[in-house]
Backbone bond lengths (Angstrom), bond angles and torsions (degrees), N, CA, C in turn:
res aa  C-N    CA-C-N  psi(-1)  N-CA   C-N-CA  omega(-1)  CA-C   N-CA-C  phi
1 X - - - 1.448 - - 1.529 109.40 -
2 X 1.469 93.32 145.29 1.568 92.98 174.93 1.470 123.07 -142.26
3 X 1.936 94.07 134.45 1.845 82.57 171.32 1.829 78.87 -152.91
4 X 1.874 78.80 173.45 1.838 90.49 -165.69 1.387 130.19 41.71
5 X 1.465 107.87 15.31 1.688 108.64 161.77 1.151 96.31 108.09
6 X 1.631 131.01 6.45 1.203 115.60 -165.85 1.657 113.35 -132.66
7 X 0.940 117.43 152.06 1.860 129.84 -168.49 1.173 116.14 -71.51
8 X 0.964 146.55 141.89 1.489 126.09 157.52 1.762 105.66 -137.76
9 X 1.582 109.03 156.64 1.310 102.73 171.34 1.337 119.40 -84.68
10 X 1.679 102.08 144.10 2.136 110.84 -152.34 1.377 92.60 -50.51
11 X 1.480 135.92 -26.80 1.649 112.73 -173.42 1.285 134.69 -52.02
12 X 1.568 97.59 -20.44 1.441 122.34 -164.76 1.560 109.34 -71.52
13 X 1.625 110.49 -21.81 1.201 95.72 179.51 1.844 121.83 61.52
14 X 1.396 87.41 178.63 1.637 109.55 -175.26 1.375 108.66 -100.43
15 X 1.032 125.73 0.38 1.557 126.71 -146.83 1.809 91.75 -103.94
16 X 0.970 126.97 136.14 2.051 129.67 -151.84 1.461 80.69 -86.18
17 X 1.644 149.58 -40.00 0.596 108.02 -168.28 1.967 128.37 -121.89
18 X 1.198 104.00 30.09 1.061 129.20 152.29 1.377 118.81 -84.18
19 X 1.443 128.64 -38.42 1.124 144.22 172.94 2.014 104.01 -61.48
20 X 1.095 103.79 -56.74 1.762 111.18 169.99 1.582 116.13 -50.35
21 X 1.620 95.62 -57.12 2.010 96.26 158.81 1.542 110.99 -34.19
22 X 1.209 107.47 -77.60 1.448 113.71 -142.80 1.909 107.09 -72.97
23 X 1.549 109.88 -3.51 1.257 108.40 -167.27 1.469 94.63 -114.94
24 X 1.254 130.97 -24.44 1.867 134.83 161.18 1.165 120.32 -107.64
25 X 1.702 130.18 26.62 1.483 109.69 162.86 1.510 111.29 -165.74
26 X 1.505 97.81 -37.00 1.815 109.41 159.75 1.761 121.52 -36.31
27 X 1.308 114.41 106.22 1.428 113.33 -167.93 1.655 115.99 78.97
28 X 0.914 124.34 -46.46 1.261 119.10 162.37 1.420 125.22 -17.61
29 X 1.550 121.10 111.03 1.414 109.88 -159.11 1.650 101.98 -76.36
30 X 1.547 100.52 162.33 1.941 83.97 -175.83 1.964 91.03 -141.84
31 X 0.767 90.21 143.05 2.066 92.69 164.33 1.222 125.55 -136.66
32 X 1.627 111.35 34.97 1.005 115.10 -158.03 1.651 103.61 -105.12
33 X 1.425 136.57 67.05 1.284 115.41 179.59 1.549 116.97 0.60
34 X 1.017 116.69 -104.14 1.667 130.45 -161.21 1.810 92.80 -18.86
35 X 1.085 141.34 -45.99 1.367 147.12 -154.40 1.297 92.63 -92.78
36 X 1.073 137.94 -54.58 1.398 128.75 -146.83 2.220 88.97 -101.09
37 X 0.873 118.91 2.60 1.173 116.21 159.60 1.393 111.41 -98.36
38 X 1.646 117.96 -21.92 1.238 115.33 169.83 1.638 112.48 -67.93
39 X 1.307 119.23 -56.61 1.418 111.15 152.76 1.470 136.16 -19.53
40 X 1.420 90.96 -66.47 1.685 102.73 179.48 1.636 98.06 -45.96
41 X 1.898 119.92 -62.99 1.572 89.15 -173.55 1.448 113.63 -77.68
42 X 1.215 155.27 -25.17 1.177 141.21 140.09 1.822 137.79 1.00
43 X 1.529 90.42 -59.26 1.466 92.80 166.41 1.551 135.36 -83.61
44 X 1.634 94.06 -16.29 1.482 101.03 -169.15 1.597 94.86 -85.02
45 X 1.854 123.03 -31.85 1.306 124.15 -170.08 1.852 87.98 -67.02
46 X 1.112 131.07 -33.31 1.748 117.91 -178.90 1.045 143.13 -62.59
47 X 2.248 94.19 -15.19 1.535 100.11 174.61 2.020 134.48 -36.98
48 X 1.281 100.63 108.79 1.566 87.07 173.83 1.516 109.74 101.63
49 X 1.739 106.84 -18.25 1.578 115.08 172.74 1.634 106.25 -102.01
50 X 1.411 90.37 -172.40 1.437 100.15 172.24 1.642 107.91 -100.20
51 X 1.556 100.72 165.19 1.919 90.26 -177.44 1.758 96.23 -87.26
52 X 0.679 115.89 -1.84 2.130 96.56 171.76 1.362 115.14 -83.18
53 X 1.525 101.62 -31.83 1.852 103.10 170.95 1.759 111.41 -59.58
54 X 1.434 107.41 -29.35 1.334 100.60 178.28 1.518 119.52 -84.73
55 X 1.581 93.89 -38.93 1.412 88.55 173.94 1.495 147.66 -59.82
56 X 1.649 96.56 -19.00 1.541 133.67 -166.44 1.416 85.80 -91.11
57 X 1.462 146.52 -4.99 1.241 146.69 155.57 1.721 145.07 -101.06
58 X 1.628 89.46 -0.99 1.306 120.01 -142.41 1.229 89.62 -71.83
59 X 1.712 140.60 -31.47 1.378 146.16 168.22 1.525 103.77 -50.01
60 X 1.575 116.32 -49.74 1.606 118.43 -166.80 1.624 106.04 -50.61
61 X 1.632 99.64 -48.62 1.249 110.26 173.02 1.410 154.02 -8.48
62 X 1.752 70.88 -79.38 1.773 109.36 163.38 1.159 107.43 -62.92
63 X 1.598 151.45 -51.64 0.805 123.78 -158.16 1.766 101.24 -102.78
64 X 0.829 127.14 -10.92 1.260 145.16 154.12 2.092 110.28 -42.83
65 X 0.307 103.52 -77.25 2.010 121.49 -175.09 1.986 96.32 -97.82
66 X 1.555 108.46 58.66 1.629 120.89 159.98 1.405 116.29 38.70
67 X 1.560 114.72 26.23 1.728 123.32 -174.17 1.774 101.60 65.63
68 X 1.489 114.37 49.12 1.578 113.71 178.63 1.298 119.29 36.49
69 X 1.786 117.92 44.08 0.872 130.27 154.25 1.877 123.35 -75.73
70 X 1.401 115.92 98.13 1.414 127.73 -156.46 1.775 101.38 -68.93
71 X 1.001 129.91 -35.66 0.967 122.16 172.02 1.513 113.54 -84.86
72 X 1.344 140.11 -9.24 1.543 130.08 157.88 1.755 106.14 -74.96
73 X 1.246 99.39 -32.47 1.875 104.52 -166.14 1.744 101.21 -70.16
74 X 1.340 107.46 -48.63 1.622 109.82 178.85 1.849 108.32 -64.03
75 X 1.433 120.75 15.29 1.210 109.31 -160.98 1.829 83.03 -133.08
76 X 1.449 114.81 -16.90 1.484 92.71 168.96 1.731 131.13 -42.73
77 X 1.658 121.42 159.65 0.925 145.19 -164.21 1.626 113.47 -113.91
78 X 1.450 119.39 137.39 1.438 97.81 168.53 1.689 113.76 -38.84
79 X 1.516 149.22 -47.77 0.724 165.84 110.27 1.608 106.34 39.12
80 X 1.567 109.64 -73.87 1.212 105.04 157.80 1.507 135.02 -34.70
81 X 1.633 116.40 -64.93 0.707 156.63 -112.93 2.132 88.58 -102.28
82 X 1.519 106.04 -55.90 1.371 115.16 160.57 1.494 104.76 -54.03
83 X 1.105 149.77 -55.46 1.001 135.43 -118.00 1.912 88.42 -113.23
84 X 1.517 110.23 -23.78 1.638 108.47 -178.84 1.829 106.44 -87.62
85 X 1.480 105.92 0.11 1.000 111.68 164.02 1.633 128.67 -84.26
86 X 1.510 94.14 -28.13 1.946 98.45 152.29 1.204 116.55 -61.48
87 X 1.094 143.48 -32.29 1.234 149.91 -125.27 1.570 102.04 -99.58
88 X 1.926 117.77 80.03 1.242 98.12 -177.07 1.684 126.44 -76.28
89 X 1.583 105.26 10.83 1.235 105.87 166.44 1.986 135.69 -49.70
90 X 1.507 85.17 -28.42 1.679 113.50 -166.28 1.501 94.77 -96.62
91 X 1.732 112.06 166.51 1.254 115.43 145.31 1.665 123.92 -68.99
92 X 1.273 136.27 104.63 1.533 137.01 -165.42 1.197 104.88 -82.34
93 X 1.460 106.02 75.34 1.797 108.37 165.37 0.966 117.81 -123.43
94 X 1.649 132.60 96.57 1.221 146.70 156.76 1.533 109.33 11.35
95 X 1.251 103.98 -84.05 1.704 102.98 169.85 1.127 144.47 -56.79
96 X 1.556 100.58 -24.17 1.584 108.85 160.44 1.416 119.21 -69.64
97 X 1.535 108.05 -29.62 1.709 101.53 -162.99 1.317 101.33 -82.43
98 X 1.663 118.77 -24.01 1.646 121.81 -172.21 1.019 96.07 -61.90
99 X 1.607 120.93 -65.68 1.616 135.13 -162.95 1.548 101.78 -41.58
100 X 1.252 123.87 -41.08 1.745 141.01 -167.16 1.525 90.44 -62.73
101 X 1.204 135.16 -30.97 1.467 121.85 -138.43 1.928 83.84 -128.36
102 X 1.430 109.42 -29.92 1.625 101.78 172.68 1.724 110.61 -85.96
103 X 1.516 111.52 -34.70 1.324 97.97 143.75 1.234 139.15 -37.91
104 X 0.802 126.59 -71.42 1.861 138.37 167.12 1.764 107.75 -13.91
105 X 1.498 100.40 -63.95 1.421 129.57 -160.11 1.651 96.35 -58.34
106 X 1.671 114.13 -45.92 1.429 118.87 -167.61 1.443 95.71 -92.43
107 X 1.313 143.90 2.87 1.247 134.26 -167.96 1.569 103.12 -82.44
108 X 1.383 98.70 -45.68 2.003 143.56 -163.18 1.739 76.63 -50.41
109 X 1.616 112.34 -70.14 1.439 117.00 -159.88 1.502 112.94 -69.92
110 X 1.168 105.44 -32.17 1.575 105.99 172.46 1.933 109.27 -47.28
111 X 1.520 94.26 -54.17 1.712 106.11 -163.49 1.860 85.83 -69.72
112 X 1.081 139.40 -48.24 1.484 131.60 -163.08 2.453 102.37 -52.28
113 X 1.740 78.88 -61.37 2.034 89.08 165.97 1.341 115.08 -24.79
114 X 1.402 101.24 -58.68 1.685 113.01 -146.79 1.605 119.18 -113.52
115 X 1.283 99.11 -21.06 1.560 105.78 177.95 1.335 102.35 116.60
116 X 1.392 132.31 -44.95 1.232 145.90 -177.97 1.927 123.72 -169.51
117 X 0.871 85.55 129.40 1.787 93.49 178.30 1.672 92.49 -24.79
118 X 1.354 136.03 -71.04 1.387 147.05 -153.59 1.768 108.47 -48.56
119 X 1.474 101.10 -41.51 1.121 108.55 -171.12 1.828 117.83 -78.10
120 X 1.753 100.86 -29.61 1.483 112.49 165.48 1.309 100.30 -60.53
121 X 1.121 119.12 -63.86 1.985 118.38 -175.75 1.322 107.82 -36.03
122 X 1.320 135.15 -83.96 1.064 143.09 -172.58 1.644 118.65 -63.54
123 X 1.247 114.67 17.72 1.301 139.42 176.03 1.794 101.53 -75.18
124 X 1.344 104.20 -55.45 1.669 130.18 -175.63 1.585 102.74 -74.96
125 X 1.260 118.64 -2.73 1.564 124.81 -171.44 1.124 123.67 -76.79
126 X 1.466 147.22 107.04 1.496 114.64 172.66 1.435 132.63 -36.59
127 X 1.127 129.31 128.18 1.201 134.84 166.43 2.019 96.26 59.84
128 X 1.238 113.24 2.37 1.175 109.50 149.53 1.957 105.51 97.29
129 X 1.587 109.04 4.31 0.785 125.66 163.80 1.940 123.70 -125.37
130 X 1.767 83.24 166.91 1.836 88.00 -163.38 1.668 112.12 -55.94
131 X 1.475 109.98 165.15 1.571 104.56 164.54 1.174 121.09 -111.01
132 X 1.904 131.79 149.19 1.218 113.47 -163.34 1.912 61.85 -113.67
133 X 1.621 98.05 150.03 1.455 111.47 152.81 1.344 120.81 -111.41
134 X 1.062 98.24 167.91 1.709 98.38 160.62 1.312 152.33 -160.18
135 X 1.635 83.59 78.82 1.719 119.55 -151.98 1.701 87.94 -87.52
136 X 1.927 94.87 156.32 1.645 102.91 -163.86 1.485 81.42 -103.46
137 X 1.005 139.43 -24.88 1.458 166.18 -177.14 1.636 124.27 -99.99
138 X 1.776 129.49 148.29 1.336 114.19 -165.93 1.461 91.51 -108.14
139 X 1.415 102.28 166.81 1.095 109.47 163.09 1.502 127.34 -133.19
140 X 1.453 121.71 154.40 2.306 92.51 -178.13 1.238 109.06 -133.58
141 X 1.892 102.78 57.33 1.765 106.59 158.81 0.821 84.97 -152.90
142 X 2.032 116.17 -171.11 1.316 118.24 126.01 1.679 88.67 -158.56
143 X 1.162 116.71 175.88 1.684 126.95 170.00 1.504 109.32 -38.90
144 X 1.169 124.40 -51.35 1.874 120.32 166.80 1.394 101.03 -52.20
145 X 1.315 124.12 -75.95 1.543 111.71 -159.89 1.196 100.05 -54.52
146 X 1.431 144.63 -64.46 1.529 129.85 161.84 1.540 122.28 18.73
147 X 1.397 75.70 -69.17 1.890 103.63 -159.93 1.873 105.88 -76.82
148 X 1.384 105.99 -35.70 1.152 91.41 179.46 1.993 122.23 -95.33
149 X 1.419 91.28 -23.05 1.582 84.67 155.99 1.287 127.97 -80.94
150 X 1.698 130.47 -23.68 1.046 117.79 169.84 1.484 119.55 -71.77
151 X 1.864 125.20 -10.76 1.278 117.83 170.87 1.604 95.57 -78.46
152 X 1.570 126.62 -39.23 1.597 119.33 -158.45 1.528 99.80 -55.52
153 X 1.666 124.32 -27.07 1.451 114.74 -173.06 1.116 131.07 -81.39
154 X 1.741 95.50 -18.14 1.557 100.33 174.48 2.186 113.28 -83.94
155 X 1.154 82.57 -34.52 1.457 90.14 152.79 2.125 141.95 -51.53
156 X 1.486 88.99 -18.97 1.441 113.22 -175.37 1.125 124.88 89.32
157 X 1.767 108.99 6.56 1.600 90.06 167.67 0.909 139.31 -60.90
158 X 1.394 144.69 -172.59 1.315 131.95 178.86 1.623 103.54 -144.28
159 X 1.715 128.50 167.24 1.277 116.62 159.93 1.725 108.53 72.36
160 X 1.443 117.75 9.60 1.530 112.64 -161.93 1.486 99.60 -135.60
161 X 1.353 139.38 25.93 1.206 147.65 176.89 1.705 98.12 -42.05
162 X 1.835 117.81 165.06 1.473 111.49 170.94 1.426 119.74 -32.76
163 X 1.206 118.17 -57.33 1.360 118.67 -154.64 1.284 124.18 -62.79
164 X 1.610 119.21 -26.11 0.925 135.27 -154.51 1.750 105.05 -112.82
165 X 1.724 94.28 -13.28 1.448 108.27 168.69 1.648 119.06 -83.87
166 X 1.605 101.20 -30.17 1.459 105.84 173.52 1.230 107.82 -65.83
167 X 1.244 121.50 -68.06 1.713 134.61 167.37 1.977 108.21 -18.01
168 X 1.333 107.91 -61.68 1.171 97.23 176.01 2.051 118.82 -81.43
169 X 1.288 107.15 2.47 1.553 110.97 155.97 1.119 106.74 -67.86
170 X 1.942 133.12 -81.13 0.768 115.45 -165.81 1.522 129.63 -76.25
171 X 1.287 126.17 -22.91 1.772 126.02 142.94 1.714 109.56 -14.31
172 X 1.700 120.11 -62.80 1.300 108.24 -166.04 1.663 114.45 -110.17
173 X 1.472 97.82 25.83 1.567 108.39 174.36 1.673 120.11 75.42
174 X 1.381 108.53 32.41 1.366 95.68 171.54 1.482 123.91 -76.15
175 X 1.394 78.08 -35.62 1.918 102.35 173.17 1.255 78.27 -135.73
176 X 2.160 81.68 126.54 1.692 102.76 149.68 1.418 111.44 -99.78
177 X 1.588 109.44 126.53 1.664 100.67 175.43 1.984 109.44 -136.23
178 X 1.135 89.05 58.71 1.572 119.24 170.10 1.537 83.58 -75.10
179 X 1.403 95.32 135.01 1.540 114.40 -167.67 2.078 109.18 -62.35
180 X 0.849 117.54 157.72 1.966 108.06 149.65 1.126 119.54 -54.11
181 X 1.371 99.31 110.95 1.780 104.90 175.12 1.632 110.17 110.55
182 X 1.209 97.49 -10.35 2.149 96.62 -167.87 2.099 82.74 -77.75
183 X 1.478 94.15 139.69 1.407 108.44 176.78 1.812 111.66 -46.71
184 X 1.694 120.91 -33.13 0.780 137.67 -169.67 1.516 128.99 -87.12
185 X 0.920 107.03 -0.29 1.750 128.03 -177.69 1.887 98.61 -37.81
């Protein structure tokens, strides 16, 4: 797609704010725990949706789950848990919101292991850095996401199968795979 001289990949759509995603944060490398746990619940709340339904919520979210504060979220209560189920801001799925809050709990232990969630990620990395590809076409695995959702399950994540692990690669820039030619590569 094109406006102001510039490319974008067709996912991006017309829609301003999918278009804002994909031009300030899509691929964008990130190492920022707090964010890339914001992701993590982000993508896992998308299972089975589309990402604009989430994104078009992604404020409810935030204020929903303590501004993706991982140590308030791993500290929810059944209590919580009823009450984020009112919450038609969110997707209200029982299993998603638990998984959100047992996520949290295994994120905490991941960062205690490793130093930081960022550093487990990029653990699975070549040489420990991101990959730019440069597919004309998408794809939603590869042998890393494999590898790192099949360790996140033995770990207890939940909601984080490959696909949803690639999705959150390229979301926080491990792999950029902004098409050939997208202004944004």
């Amino acid at each position: 797609m094109e406006s102001n001289n510039l490319t974008r990949c067709s996912w991006a759509g017309t829609d301003p704010l999918y278009i804002k995603y994909h031009d300030e944060e899509w691929g964008k490398t990130v190492h920022d725990d707090k964010t890339l746990f914001e992701f993590l619940v982000l993508e896992s709340a998308q299972a089975g949706l589309s990402w604009i339904t989430i994104l078009r919520r992604r404020d409810n979210y935030r204020k929903a789950f303590a501004d993706f504060d991982v140590e308030k979220v791993a500290a929810f209560t059944q209590e919580d848990v009823e009450r984020l189920m009112q919450d038609a801001g969110i997707i209200r799925n029982r299993l998603k919101i638990l998984a959100t809050i047992t996520n949290a709990q295994h994120f905490i232990e991941v960062q205690k292991e490793f130093g930081s969630f960022d550093k487990y990620l990029y653990s699975f990395m070549p040489d420990g850095k991101p990959i730019v590809n440069h597919y004309t076409s998408f794809i939603a695995s590869t042998p890393i996401s494999d590898a790192i959702s099949k360790d996140m399950k033995k770990r207890g994540f939940k909601f984080f199968g490959t696909t949803i692990c690639y999705a959150h690669m390229q979301a926080t820039g491990m792999v950029n795979d902004h098409v050939v030619g997208c202004s944004f590569k």
